[in-house]
C-alpha positions, 0 to 999 in steps of 0.5 A: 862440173868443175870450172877453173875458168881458164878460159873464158866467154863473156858472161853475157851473151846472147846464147844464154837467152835460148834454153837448154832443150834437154835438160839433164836426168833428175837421178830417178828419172835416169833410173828409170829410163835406164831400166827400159834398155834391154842391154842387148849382147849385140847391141845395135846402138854400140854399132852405130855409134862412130866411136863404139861406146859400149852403149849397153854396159853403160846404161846398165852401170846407170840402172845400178847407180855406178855412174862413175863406172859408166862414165870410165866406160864412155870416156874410154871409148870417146873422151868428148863424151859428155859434149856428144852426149848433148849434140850428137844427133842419136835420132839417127845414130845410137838411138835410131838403131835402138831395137824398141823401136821394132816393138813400137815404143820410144827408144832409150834416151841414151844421149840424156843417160849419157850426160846423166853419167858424164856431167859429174866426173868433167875433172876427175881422173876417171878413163884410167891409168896412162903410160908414166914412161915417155917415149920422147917422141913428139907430135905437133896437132893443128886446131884445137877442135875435138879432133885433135884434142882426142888424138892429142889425148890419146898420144899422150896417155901412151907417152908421146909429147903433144902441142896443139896449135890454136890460132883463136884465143880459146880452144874447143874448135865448133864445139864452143862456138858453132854448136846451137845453144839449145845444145851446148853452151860454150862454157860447158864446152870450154870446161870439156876442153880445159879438163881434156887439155890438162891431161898433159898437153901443151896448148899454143892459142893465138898461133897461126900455123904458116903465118906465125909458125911456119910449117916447115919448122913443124916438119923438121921439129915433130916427129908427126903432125895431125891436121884437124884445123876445121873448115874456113868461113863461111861461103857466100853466093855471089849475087847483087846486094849481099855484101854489106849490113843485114845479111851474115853467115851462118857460122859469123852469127853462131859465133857471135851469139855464143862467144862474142858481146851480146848480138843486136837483133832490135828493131829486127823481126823476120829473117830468111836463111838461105841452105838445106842443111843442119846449120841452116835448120840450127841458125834459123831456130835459134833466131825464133828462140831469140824472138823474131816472128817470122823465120824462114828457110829457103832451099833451092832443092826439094825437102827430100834432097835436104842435107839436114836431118828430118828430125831436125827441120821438124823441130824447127817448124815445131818452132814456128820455122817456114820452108820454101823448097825449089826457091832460089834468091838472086838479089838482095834488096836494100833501101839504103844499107837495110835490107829490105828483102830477096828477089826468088826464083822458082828452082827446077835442079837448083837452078832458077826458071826464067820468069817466075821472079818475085820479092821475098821480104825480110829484114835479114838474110842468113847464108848457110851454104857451107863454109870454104876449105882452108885451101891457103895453109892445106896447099903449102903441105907437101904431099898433101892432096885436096878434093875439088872442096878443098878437103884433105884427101886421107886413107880411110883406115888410117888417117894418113895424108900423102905425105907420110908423117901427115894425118887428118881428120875432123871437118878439115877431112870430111867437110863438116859431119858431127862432133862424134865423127871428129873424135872417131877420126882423132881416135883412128889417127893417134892409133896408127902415129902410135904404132909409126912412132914405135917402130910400126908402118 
């Protein structure tokens, strides 16, 4: 992997002290895993897969060591395809629809095949010839998460101008700083976004779009604008207590892990994280890899009303993770500024039963309940419209908000789904502003 270290993290922090889970194929070991795909001609995990890799015909240029035509086979179809190869969940997508599993065995590991073919070209002009011929046309793209950086790559590969604005000193979006170590480290994601951003795009960082470049500037200098700025900061519950030391959100504390100075858990050894879904399962193994011994999660609803993905909160308890389902916190107890504990309920339909009150304790307390719509820029929009969430509202086929030079995607559109939806997002929008562009509806 090339790093020519444009953007950096500092280089110790507290990620680094968590593992990488999947390591990546030595050759003969991809070689061999590559020979147990049966290269379907209608394959199913090609179908599941968001953004349509042609999951067979790249596992079958791994089998035969082509492994620069693999790679020009998955950028072409998703340019994060070497970060979606280490975070996406394929239990549920590529690999889940894997057709050996009807015959009983392990399925393919196509997201390690797919680092095994993507890590070693990061840097290298493989996804094929662009446009040398401009169009003039400009395009301003708002965040600079993987869904704009692959509208905004697929704009300019076809000859239109792009700029993304970032109002972060550093680009990559969750991708640098809200995914799992285990997954991803942030400096793998920060050479991904470098070498995508160097392919003629122009990257403002530091610069708040309605605070510090107004919007109505952006509409009257571009001829359209893609909206993938993310969702806001973390949602809190609003009881007694939370307020103050020891108790965090959840994406704060990622962030913390991963881009800021390293993370103080001394003196810290048990913690309670409060969501049913992946973030939450997410934050709370991290927190046992870093060495608390006692890790909960609590979820106001049942197991099987989780969010979060099976797989996932098997591997947290595989981790020494505890679950409390039907419990509901009311009260953060604190003697002094320490949190000391939880005052839980027992929850029928997520709301607390008068009477079963008892004491949780634990010396943290992590919020993993969602974060909020960026209401306050998305509102100033004009004609775009926003969901009782504060997500934008768009055309599902084509991206399109109501205002007709307006498009979106990514978690600012869907409220939080995978890396790999944000791409295929990206992807759908930059073919619909092409065609506009052009002369098309």
């Amino acid at each position: 992997m090339r790093n020519r270290k444009a953007f950096r993290v500092p280089s110790k922090r507290t990620e680094l002290e968590i593992a990488d889970l999947k390591p990546p194929y030595l050759e003969g070991e991809a070689l061999a895993e590559a020979a147990r795909c049966l290269y379907c001609h209608d394959a199913p995990c090609t179908k599941a897969c968001p953004t349509e890799i042609d999951v067979a015909g790249f596992v079958r240029k791994v089998s035969t060591g082509n492994l620069k035509g693999a790679a020009k086979t998955i950028f072409q179809a998703n340019a994060f395809g070497y970060s979606c190869a280490r975070v996406c969940p394929v239990e549920v997508l590529c690999e889940g629809a894997c057709v050996l599993s009807l015959q009983y065995k392990p399925p393919v590991s196509i997201g390690r095949l797919q680092r095994h073919a993507t890590e070693p070209f990061l840097g290298e002009d493989i996804m094929g010839k662009a446009s040398p011929k401009k169009t003039g046309r400009k395009v301003a793209c708002i965040g600079a998460g993987p869904a704009s950086i692959t509208c905004a790559v697929r704009l300019v590969r076809v000859g239109h101008e792009v700029v993304i604005f970032e109002k972060r000193k550093i680009p990559g979006g969750l991708n640098t700083w809200g995914i799992a170590p285990y997954k991803l480290y942030a400096d793998e994601a920060l050479i991904e976004a470098e070498w995508l951003l160097s392919l003629g795009i122009e990257l403002k960082t530091g610069v708040e779009v309605g605070k510090d470049v107004s919007i109505q500037s952006l509409l009257e200098k571009y001829d359209a604008i893609f909206l993938g700025g993310g969702l806001g900061q973390d949602s809190f519950l609003g009881i007694p207590g939370e307020k103050g030391p020891g108790v965090f959100g959840a994406i704060e504390l990622i962030e913390r892990m991963k881009t800021g100075s390293s993370l103080k858990l001394d003196g810290v050894e048990s913690a309670a994280v409060i969501g049913g879904g992946n973030t939450a399962i997410d934050i709370a193994r991290e927190l046992r890899y870093l060495g608390l011994t006692d890790v909960s999660i609590l979820y106001r609803r049942t197991e099987m009303e989780m969010p979060g993905y099976a797989h996932e909160l098997s591997a947290a308890r595989s981790a020494g993770v505890r679950f409390y389902e039907k419990t509901v916190p009311l009260r953060v107890l604190r003697d002094g500024e320490k949190v000391t504990g939880l005052v839980v309920a027992r929850a029928e339909k997520a709301r607390a039963v008068e009477g079963t009150e008892r004491d949780f304790p634990t010396q943290m307390v992590v919020l993993a309940i969602g974060q909020a719509g960026e209401r306050e820029l998305l509102s100033r929009l004009l004609g775009v419209e926003l969901d009782s969430d504060g997500c934008v509202i768009v055309d599902e086929a084509t991206g399109r908000t109501g205002n007709p030079k307006i498009f979106a995607g990514g978690d600012c559109v869907n409220g939080g789904k995978e890396v790999v939806n944000a791409v295929a997002e990206g992807n759908r929008a930059a073919a619909v502003i092409d065609e506009m562009l052009r002369g098309g509806k």
